[in-house]
C-alpha positions as a Markdown table, in Angstrom:
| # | Residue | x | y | z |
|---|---|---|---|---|
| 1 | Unk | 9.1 | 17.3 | -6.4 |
| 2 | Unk | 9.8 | 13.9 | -4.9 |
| 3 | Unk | 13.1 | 13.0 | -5.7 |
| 4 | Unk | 14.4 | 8.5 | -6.3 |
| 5 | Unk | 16.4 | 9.0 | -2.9 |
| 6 | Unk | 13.8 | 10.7 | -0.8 |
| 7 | Unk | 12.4 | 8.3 | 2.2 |
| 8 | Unk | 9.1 | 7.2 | 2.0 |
| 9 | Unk | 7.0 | 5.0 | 3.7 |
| 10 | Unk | 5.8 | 2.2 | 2.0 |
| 11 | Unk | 2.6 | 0.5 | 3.8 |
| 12 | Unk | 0.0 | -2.4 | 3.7 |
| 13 | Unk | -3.5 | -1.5 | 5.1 |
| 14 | Unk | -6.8 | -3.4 | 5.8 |
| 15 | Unk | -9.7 | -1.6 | 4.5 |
| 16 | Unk | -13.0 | -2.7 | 5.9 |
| 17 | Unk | -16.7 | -1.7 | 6.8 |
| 18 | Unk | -20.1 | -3.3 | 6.9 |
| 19 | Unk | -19.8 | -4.5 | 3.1 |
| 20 | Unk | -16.5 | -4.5 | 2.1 |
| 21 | Unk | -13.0 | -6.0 | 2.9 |
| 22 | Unk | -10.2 | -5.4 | 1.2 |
| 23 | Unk | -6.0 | -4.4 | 0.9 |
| 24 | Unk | -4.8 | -1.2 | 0.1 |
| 25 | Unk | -1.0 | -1.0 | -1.0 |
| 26 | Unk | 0.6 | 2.7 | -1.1 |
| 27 | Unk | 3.6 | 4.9 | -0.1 |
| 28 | Unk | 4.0 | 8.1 | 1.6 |
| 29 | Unk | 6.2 | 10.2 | 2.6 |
| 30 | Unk | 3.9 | 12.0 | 5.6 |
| 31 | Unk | 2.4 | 9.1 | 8.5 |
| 32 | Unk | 0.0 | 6.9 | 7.7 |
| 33 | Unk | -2.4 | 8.2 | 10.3 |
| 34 | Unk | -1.8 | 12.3 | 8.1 |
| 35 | Unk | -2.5 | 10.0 | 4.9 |
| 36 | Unk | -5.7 | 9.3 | 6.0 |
| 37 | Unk | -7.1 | 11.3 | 8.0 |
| 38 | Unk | -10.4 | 12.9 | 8.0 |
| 39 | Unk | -12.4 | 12.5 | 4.8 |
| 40 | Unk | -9.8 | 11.0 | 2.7 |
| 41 | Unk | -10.3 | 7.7 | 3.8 |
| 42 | Unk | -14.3 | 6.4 | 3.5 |
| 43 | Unk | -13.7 | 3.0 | 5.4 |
| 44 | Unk | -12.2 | 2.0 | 8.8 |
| 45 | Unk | -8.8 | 0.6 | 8.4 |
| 46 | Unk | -6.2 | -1.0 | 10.3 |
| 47 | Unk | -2.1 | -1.3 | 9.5 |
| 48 | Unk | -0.8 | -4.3 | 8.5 |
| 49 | Unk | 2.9 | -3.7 | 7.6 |
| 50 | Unk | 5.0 | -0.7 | 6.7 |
| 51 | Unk | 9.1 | 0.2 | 5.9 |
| 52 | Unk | 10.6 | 3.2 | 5.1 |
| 53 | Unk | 12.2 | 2.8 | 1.4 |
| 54 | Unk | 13.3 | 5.4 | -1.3 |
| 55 | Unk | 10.8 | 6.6 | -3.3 |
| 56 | Unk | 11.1 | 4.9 | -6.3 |
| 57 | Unk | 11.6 | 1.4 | -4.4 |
| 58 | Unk | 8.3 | 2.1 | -3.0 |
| 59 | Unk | 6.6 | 3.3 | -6.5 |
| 60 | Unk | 8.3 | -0.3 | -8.0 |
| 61 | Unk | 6.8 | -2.5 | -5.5 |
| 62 | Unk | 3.1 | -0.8 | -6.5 |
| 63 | Unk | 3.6 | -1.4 | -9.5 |
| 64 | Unk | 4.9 | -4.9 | -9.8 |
| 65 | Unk | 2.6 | -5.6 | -7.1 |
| 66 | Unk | -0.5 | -4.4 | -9.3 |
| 67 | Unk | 1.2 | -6.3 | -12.3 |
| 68 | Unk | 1.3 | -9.6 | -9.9 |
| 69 | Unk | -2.3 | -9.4 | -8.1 |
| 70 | Unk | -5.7 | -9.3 | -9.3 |
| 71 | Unk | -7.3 | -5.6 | -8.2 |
| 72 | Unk | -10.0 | -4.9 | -6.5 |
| 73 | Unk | -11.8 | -1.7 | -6.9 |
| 74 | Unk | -13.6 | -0.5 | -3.7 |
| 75 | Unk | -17.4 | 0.5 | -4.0 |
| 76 | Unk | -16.2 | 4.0 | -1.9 |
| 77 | Unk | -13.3 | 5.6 | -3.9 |
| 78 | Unk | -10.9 | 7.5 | -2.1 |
| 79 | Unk | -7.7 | 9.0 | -3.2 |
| 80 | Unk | -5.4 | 5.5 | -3.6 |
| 81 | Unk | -8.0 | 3.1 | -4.8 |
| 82 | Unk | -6.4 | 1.9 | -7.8 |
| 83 | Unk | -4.0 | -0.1 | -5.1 |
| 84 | Unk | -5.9 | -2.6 | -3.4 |
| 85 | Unk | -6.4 | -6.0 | -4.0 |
| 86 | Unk | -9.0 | -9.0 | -2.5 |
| 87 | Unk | -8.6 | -9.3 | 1.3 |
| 88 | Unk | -8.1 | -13.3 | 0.4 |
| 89 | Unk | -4.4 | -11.7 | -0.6 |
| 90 | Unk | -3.6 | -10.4 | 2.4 |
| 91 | Unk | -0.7 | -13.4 | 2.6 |
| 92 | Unk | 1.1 | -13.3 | -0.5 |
| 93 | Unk | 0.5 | -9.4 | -0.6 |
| 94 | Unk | 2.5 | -9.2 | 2.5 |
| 95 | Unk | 5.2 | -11.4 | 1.2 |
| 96 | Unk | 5.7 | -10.3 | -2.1 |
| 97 | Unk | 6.0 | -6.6 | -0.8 |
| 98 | Unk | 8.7 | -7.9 | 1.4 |
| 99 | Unk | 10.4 | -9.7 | -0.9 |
| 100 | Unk | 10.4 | -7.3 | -3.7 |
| 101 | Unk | 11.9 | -4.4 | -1.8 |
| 102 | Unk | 14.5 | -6.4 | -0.1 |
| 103 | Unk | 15.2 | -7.3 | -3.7 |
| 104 | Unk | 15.4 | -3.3 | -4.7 |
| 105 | Unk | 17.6 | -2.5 | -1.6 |
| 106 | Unk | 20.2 | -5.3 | -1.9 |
| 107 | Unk | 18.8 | -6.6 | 1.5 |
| 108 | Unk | 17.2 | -5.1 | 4.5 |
């Protein structure tokens, strides 16, 4: 059971194959690379930006973020895919994700 104080890594990935382009926004507490490894992730994908955060800093930014950005909703689903929004994003997602949990943790 993940407790509000536990580390976690909260990340911004590009998503991307022949058809599709798109941002996935999540937390973990394992490596990125563990997260998706194997099947679990159907496209290619490369990092963008990640910070370690508590848990529930990271699980705030999702959720504002998804409250802030218009979804998108990959044609592959993979475990995650209700956090990713239109590639043309990328900017403000990157921002706001910043901004909101140096907001949560009084400063970074």
């Amino acid at each position: 059971m993940k407790t509000d104080h536990e580390t976690n890594v909260l990340y911004v990935i590009e998503c991307f194959d022949d058809n599709e382009r798109f941002i996935k926004v999540g937390t973990t507490k394992t490596t990125i690379n563990r997260r998706f490894s194997g099947k679990k992730m159907p496209y290619h994908w490369r990092l963008i930006s990640k910070v370690k955060c508590h848990y529930s800093h990271s699980l705030k930014v999702e959720t504002l973020l998804g409250d802030e950005l218009e979804q998108y909703e990959p044609l592959k689903k993979f475990g995650g895919y209700l956090e990713c929004f239109k590639i043309s994003d990328l900017g403000l997602v990157s921002r706001l994700s910043t901004e909101m949990l140096c907001n949560l943790e009084g400063g970074l």
